[in-house]
N, C-alpha and C positions, 0 to 999 in steps of 0.2 A: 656287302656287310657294312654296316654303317654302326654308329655312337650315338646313346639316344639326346646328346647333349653336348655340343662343340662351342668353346668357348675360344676365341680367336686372335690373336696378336694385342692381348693384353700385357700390361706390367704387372705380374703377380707375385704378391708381396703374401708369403705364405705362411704368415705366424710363427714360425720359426726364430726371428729375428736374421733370418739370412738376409742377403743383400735383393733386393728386387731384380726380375729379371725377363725378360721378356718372352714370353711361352704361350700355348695353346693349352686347354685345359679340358682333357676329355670325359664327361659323366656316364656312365652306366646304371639306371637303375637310381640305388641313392647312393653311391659309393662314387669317389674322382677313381679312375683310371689309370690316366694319364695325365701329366705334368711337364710339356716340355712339346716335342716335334709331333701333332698330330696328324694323321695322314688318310685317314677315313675319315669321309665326311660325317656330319651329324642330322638324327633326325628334324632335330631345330639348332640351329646354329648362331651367336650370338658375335657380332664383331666390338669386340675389345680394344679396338686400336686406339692408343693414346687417356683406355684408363685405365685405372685399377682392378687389379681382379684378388681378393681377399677373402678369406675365408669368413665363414658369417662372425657376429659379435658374439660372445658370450656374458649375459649381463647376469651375473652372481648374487644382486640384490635387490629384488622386486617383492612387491607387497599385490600381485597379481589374482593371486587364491581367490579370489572372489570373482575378479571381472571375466576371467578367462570362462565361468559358465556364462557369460552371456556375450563377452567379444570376444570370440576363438582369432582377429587377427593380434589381441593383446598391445590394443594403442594406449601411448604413441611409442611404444619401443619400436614395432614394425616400421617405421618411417625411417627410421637411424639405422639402418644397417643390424640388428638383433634378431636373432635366427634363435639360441637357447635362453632361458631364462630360469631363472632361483627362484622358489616362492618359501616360504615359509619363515622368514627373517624374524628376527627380534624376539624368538620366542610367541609369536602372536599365530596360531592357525587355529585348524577348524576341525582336525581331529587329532588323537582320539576323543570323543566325544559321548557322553552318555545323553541316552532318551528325557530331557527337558531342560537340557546345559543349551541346546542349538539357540536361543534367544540371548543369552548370557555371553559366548562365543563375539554372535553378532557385534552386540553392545562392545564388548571390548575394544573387537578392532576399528568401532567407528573412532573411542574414544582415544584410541593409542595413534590411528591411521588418519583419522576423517575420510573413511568411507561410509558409506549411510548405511545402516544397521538396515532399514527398511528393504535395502538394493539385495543389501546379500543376502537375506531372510526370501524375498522373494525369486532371485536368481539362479539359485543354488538350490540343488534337490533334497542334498541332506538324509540321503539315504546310507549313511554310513556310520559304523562305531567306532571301528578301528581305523588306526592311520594307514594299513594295508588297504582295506576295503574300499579308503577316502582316493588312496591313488589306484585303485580300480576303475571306478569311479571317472577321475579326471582321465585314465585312461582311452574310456570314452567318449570322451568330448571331442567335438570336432576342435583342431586347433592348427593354427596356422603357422604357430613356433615350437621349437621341443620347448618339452618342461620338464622341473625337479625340481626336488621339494625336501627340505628340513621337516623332521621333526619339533613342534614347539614344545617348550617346558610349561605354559599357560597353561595352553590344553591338558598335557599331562596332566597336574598339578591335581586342576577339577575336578580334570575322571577318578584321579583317584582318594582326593581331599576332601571336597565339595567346598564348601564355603570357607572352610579353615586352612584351604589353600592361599588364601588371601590374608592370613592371620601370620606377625609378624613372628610367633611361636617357631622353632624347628621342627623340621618332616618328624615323625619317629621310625623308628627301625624298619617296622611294618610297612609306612604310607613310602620310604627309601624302594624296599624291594621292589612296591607294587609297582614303582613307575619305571624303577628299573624292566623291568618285565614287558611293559609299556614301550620305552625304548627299543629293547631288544626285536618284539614284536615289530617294530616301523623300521629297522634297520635291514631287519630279511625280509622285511617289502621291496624294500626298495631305496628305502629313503638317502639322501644323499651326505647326513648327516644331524645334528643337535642343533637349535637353537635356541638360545635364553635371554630373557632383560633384567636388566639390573639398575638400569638408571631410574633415578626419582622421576623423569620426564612422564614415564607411560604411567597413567591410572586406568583403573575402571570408572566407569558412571560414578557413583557414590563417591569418590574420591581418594578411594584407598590403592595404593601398589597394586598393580597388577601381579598374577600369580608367581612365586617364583624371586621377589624381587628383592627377598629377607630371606632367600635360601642359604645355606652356610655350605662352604666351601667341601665338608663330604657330602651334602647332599650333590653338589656338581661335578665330583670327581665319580662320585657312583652313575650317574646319569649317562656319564663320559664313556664308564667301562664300556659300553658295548661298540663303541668306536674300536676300540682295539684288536677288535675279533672282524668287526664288520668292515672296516677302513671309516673313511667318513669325515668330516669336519667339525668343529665344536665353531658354531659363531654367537656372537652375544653384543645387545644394546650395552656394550660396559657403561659402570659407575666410575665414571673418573671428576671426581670431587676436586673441585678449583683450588683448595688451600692444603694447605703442605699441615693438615694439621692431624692429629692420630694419637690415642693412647698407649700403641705399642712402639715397636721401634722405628717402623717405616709410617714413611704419607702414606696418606689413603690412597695415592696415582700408584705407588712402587706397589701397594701392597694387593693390590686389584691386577697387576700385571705380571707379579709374582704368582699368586693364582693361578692367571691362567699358562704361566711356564709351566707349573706344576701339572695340569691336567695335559696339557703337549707331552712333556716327557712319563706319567703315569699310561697315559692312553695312547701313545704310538701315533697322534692321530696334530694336523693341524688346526690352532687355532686363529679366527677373525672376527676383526670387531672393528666399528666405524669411529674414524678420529676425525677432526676438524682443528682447525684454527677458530682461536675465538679471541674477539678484540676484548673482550672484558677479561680473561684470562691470560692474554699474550703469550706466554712462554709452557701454555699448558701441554701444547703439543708436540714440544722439541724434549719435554722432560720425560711423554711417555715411549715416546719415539727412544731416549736412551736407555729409558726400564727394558724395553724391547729389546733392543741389542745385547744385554745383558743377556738377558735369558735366553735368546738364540747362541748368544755365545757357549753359554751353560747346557746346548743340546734341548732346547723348544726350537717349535718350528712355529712362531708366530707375526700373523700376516695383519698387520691392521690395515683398513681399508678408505680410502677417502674420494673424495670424486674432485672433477677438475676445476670445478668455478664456486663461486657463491653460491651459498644457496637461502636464501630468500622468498620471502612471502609476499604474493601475486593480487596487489587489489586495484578495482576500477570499476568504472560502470555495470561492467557485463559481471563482474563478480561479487565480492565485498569490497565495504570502504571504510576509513577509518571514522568515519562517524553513522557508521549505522547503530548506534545508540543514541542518536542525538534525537531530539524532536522534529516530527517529518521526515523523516531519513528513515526509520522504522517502515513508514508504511510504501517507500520505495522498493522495498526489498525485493515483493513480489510482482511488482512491474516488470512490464517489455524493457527492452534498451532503449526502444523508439520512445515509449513513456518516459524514462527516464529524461531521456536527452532533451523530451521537451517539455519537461518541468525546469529545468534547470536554462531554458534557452529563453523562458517567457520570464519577461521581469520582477512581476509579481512574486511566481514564487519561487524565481530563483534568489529574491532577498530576504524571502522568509526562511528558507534554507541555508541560506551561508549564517545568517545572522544565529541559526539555532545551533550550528557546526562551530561559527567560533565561541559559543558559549561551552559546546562538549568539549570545547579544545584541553581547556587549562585540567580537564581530567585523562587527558591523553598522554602517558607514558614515555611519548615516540621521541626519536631522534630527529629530526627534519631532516640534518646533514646529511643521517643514512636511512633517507627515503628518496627514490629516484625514478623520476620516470623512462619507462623503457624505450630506448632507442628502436627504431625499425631502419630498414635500408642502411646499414644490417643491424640485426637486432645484436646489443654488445650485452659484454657485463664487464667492462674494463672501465668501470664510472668512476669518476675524480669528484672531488667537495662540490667545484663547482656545477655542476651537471642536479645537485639535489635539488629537491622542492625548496628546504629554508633556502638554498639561495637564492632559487629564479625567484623565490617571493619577493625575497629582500631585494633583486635585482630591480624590480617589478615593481616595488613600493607598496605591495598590496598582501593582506594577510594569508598564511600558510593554506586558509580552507579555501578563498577567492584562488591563489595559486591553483590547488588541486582540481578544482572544478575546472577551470580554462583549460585545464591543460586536458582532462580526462576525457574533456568534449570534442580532442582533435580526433583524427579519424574516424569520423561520425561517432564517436563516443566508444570507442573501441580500445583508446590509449590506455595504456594498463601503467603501472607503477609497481617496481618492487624494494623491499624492504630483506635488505641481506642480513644475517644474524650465524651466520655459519659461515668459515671459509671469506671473510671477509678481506683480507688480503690473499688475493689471488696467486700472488708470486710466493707466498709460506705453503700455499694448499700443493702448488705445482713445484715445489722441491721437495715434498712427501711424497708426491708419486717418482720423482726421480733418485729417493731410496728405491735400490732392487725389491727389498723384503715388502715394500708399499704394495697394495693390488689395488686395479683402479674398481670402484663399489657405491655404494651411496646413492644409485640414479632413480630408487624411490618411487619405479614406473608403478602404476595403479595405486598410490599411498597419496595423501593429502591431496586429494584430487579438487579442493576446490580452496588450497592454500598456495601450492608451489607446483613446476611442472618442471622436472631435471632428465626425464627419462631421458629429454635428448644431449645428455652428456657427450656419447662419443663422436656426436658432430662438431659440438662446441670443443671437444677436446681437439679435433682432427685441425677444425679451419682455424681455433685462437693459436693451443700451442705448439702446432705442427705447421701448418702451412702459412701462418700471419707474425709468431714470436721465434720459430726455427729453433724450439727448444727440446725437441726430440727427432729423432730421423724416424721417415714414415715407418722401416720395419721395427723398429722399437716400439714406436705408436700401436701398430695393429699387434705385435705382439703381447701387449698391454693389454689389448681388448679381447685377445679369441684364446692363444693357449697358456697364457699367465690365468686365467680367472679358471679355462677351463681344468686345466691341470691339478687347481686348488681343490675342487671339489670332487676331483676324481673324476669328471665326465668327460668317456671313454674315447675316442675315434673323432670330437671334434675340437676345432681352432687350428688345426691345421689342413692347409692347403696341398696335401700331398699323396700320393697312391694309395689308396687302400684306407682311405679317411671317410667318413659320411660329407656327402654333398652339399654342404653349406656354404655357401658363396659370395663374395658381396663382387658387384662391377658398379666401379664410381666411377663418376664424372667428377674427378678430386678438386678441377680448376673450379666447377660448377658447384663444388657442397655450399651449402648457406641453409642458416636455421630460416624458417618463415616464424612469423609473430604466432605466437598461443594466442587459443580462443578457446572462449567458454562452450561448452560443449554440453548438452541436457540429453545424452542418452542411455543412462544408468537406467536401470527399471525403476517406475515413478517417476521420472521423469528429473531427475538429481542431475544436477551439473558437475560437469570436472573441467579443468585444465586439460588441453589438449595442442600437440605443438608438431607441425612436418618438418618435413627439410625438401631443399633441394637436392641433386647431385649421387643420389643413389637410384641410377639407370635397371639395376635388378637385382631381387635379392632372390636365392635361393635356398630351399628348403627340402633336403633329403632329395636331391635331385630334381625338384618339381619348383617350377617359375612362380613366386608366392606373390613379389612384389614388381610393379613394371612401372617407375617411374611416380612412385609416390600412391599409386591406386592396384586395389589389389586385381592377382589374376582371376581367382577364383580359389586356386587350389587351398587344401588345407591337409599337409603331409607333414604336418609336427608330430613329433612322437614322444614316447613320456620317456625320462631319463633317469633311467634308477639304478642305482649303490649293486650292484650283483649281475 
């Protein structure tokens, strides 16, 4: 009699937040077994000694609803260690859906997400109306991570609005019930939960609020009801407005988080939303962080969400640059990289291009200070003033666009630059996650695929604030990542590493983790590029018992399954 899966003198740090501890890990099937002295052997056996053995990641905030119909392994989360995944965030999906919405759907989330309207229109089957039938649907799909998925209020909105879903007018009573009904319909699918945007950030094409985003507070308390009966999560792109200013008695920060106390304690049910640090607002995250505790205080159970580094937009050679408006930079766009690099390497007309880049300069917005080229060997985000483009310029004696070019052309033109605008001091962002009530979120996998590439969060969390700054102990760390997110959302038997659990697994080589450099990546359908980024140091990940990932390249298998609310 044998184990179809023996996992051998590893350290296994089992989400719990217990103390790691050194055990053998026995799989049957998709289920752990055993936890602790194994004694039959396995049909494939894995030697663990001297790493990590961890239950897979659960990553709560992805924008994947689209890619997962054409990459079932759902990169680059698979690289990191991420076994389950959230789709449906920000209120942004793709059902429910009426028969001629499916191009409009598209359009939004290119213009909310930057995914290409093109990719998902032809990726995606689109055979579905309701949000049940949608995670039928995805049920289908071969996929090599679990998935679960929100409900959005966009969608909703459409189906049952149409275009005056977009109208800053309130629902009426009528267009309230229909979506309620709506809701409730996605809740006994399955769904894991609500979600909505509120910030001015997302539009549609034309330039108007996306659905939802002028909704009044009973239109979102009624949405919420079916949380209360179904369980489920309420999350939301919150409006939190920088200035302390309001016609009633509270800011517009208190009175946005007041809110959503209100729907926490009305619906039974938790809510999350993504926060940042922002240098232009300084202290905007510490004031909603105390709204929060208020109303936790007050019996809400609200979880705002933030990820661990900068988050920053991603340009170079191989992607955007900041003068691709300038004259001749235009018609670069749709060149090779080899093109590129040797336009700008022959003298000729690499003088006609700088010259027409420092003319687009004096219409460029940017900060120099906080544009920085990306480190490799190892790739950081722990950048100082002096590490910017304005300084190597100034360093340099030579102007901001000359800088950019020399530098972009290292690595055979491969050197990227980023530009952080989020979470810009890294040490405010990493004492929001070390509030308990913080959940770690934000990693953005399949969203702005040719702006930023975060998915690999829980590397960058693991090697900066765990094993380089010693600002968490490992089991806090991984508890962070598998049964604090998992818990949130209600999904059932994983992030923990323990009997009777689903078989998700991660075995690190933790000395060995290291992000590798992003690269542009063109295999969206039509050929569209994204950001895309590995790691080192995750020797295998496991999915429902079966070997998904073996050192960065996949097995074959694809034994994801879909995670749904019932």
């Amino acid at each position: 009699m044998t184990h179809d899966l023996v996992i051998r003198g590893g350290t296994v740090v089992d989400g719990t937040g217990s103390e790691p501890k050194t055990a053998d890990v026995a799989i049957d099937g998709d289920t752990v077994v055993v936890v602790g002295e194994v004694e039959l052997s396995g049909a494939k056996e894995i030697d663990a000694t001297g790493k990590l053995v961890t239950p897979g990641f659960v990553d709560i905030h992805t924008h994947l609803d689209a890619q997962l119909g054409w990459d079932p392994l759902g990169s680059s989360s698979c690289w990191h260690g991420v076994t389950s995944v959230v789709l449906g965030n920000c209120g942004v999906t793709f059902a429910p859906v009426k028969s001629g919405d499916q191009d409009f759907l598209a359009e939004m989330m290119e213009s909310v997400e930057d995914i290409p309207a093109q990719s998902i229109l032809e990726g995606l089957p689109w055979n579905w109306n309701t949000y049940g039938e949608y995670l039928d649907v995805l049920e289908t799909f071969p996929k090599g991570v679990n998935v679960g998925g929100m409900v959005g209020h966009c969608a909703v909105r459409v189906a049952a609005m149409g275009d005056r879903s977009l109208d800053a007018e309130p629902a009426t009573a009528e267009d309230i019930q229909l979506m309620v009904s709506m809701v409730e319909e996605a809740m006994e699918a399955g769904a894991l939960g609500f979600s909505t945007s509120r910030t001015h950030l997302h539009k549609v094409p034309d330039g108007r609020h996306v659905p939802g985003t002028h909704a009044e507070p009973d239109e979102l308390l009624a949405l919420a009801e079916p949380l209360k009966k179904h369980g489920g999560v309420f999350e939301a792109a919150a409006r939190l407005a920088g200035r302390a200013e309001s016609d009633g008695d509270l800011d517009p920060v208190q009175e946005e988080i007041a809110m959503y106390g209100e729907i926490s304690r009305r619906s039974n049910c938790p809510v999350t939303f993504g926060l940042t640090q922002v240098d232009l607002v300084p202290d905007l995250h510490t004031r909603v962080l105390s709204h929060v505790e208020e109303e936790n205080e007050n019996g809400a159970v609200l979880r705002p969400q933030t990820t661990s580094r900068q988050i920053g937009i991603l340009f170079g050679f191989s992607g955007r640059t900041p003068f691709d408006g300038a004259e001749g930079w235009k018609e670069l766009r749709d060149l090779s990289l080899e093109e590129k690099v040797a336009r700008f390497t022959d003298p000729s007309s690499r003088e006609k291009l700088l010259e027409s880049a420092e003319q687009y300069f004096q219409y460029l917005p940017l900060d120099w200070t906080n544009f920085f080229p990306l480190p490799d060997s190892p790739v950081r985000h722990d950048l100082g003033p002096d590490e910017s483009l304005g300084a190597i310029a100034e360093q340099r004696g030579v102007s901001v666009a000359e800088a950019f070019v020399d530098i972009a052309l290292e690595m055979d033109g491969h050197r990227i630059f980023t530009l952080p605008f989020l979470n810009q001091n890294m040490d405010e962002a990493v004492g929001m996650i070390q509030r308990p009530y913080v959940v770690m979120g934000l990693a953005d996998a399949g969203a702005h695929a040719r702006q930023i590439m975060d998915a690999s969060q829980p590397t960058f969390f693991l090697t900066h604030w765990v094993r380089e700054r010693g600002m968490f102990t490992i089991e806090e760390a991984i508890r962070r990542l598998t049964s604090d997110t998992a818990d949130l959302f209600g999904i059932k038997n994983r992030g923990r590493l323990i009997p009777g659990s689903k078989a998700d697994v991660n075995v690190i080589d933790f000395d060995r983790l290291a992000l590798h450099y992003p690269e542009m990546t063109h295999d969206f359908p039509g050929g569209a590029g994204r950001w895309t980024q590995r790691a080192d140091g995750y020797d295998t990940t496991i999915v429902n018992g079966q070997v998904y990932m073996e050192s960065g390249q996949h097995s074959g298998a694809l034994a994801g399954e879909m995670l749904r609310n019932n």
